[in-house]
Phi, psi and omega in degrees: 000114165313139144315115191312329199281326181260338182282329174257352145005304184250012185264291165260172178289294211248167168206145144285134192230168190263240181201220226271142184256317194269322173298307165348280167319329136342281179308331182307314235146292190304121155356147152248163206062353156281143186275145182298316170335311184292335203257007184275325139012262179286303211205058198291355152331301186289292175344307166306332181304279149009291163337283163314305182305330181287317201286304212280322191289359191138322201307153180258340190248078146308099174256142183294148171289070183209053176283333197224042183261076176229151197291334198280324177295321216268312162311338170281340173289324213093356199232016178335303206280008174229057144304294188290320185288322183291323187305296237273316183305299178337284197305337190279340188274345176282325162325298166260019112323275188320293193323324185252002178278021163066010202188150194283130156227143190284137184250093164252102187315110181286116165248117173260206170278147190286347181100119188060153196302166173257205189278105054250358191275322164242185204273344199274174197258158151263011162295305156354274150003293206280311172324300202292294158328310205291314201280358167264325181280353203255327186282323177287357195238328180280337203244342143152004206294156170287311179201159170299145196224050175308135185210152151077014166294148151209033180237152156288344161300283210292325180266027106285334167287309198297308162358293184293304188311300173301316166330292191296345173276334167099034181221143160286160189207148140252139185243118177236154194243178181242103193262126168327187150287322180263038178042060138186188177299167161296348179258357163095031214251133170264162176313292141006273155350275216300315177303345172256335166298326213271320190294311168278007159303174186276334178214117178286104177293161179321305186212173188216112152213210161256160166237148183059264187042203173271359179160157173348293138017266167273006141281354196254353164267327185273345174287312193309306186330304203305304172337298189287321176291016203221015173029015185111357227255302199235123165321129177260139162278118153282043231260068195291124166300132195296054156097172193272130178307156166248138163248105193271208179314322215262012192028061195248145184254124138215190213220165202289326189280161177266196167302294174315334183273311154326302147334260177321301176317320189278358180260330191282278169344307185287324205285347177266358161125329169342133185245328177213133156240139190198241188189153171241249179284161201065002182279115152258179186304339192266354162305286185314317186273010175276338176303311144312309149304334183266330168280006165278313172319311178254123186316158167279134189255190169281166152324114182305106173307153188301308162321320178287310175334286165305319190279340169269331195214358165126173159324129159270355165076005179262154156285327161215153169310126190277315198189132179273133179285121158307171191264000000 
């Protein structure tokens, strides 16, 4: 049986993924300093809220509320002893949103990073790493997911580690990596790079792109990169933060883009080669469906110059520059 995540692949150009799950919740309610993971529990209701909303403006890729359901965050939470069940509780709750939602939506288990380097720069091993991945993709896998959702790496270790764990659980995966202002990782990794390592690796993921980073902008410089590595070979990911944070009086974080800026961005993003597109932090349901609408609206074009790129969404902020797209 095709992986739901590659059937639909070859069913559409574009797939929509959805946008942000812990500010969202934020807005919900959530405590700051409780981890959001724990409210799949407390309070899946809202979680599902979340959820739905993303489902209902368009999106096709629902990722679970597990970015950080790993033994090292949830021991510092208190919360060791509900790894799986919150991992399992996530995926059931996306679980069932897809499963009634009339239309194929992708159930994808979020594995972020574990927190701090691995060896030889920090203390964990990476067997340690790989022990830690494997029993969170095996809960997500228990509670019902399509596929693994590795995000927000920025070592190439540690995102080989997750790589190996989901294999051994026996899930397909997609992987984003979180690229800077100066286009590459905190570990120095360029777009490019990381897309041609990943491609020519012993296990091909479904898709490869970016996530987070500072805004619409310089993600549309890490795309092109991802673009140029991956020669056509591997689906690229768009996964944007909503424009740059703010931090206000009340020292609460939000973020600069609009519906509108998201709109464009998500049309820029396809026309750069993108396959999944979507939204990272500060991205709501009303981002995603302006997102939507505008890529049903607008043709598709060539690749965006560094000038349209700017003259649309701002500065890319960058030192150097990944790759100028030809003309």
């Amino acid at each position: 049986m095709p992986n739901a995540l590659a059937k639909l692949l070859t069913e559409k150009d574009v797939l929509i993924a959805d946008g942000a799950m812990g500010s969202t919740l934020l807005q919900l309610g959530l405590p700051t300093g409780v981890s959001g993971e724990s409210w799949n529990l407390d309070h899946p209701d809202l979680v599902g809220k979340v959820h739905l909303g993303f489902a209902d403006a368009g999106s096709d890729i629902l990722l679970t509320n597990t970015f950080s359901a790993n033994r090292f965050h949830l021991t510092q939470c208190g919360l060791a002893d509900r790894l799986r069940d919150l991992n399992m509780a996530g995926a059931a709750i996306v679980r069932e949103i897809a499963d009634k939602a009339g239309r194929p939506i992708v159930v994808a288990g979020s594995i972020g990073p574990l927190g701090g380097l691995l060896q030889p720069l920090g203390k964990r091993t990476v067997a340690e790493a790989e022990e830690a991945f494997l029993e969170q993709a095996e809960a997500l896998k228990a509670g019902g997911v399509d596929v693994a959702w590795i995000e927000t790496q920025l070592a190439d270790n540690e995102m080989d580690a997750a790589i190996r764990a989901v294999g051994q659980a026996g899930l397909a995966y997609v992987a984003t990596m979180s690229f800077d202002r100066a286009g590459r990782t905190m570990m120095g990794v360029r777009p490019e790079d990381a897309m041609r390592r990943i491609r020519t690796g012993p296990s091909k993921p479904l898709a490869f792109g970016a996530n987070c980073g500072a805004g619409p902008a310089q993600m549309l410089d890490s795309i092109l990169g991802l673009v140029r590595g991956a020669e056509g070979e591997v689906a690229v990911v768009a996964k944007s933060n909503c424009g740059l944070p703010v931090v206000g009086k009340d020292m609460r974080t939000s973020y600069s883009g609009t519906p509108a800026i998201m709109a464009d961005y998500a049309c820029l993003a396809r026309d750069a080669g993108a396959r999944i597109i979507g939204g990272c932090c500060g991205t709501t349901a009303l981002h995603v469906a302006a997102m939507v609408v505008a890529l049903s609206g607008c043709p598709k074009g060539a690749p965006p110059s560094y000038e349209e790129i700017e003259r649309r969404l701002g500065p890319v902020r960058m030192t150097v520059k990944t790759a100028q797209p030809a003309s």
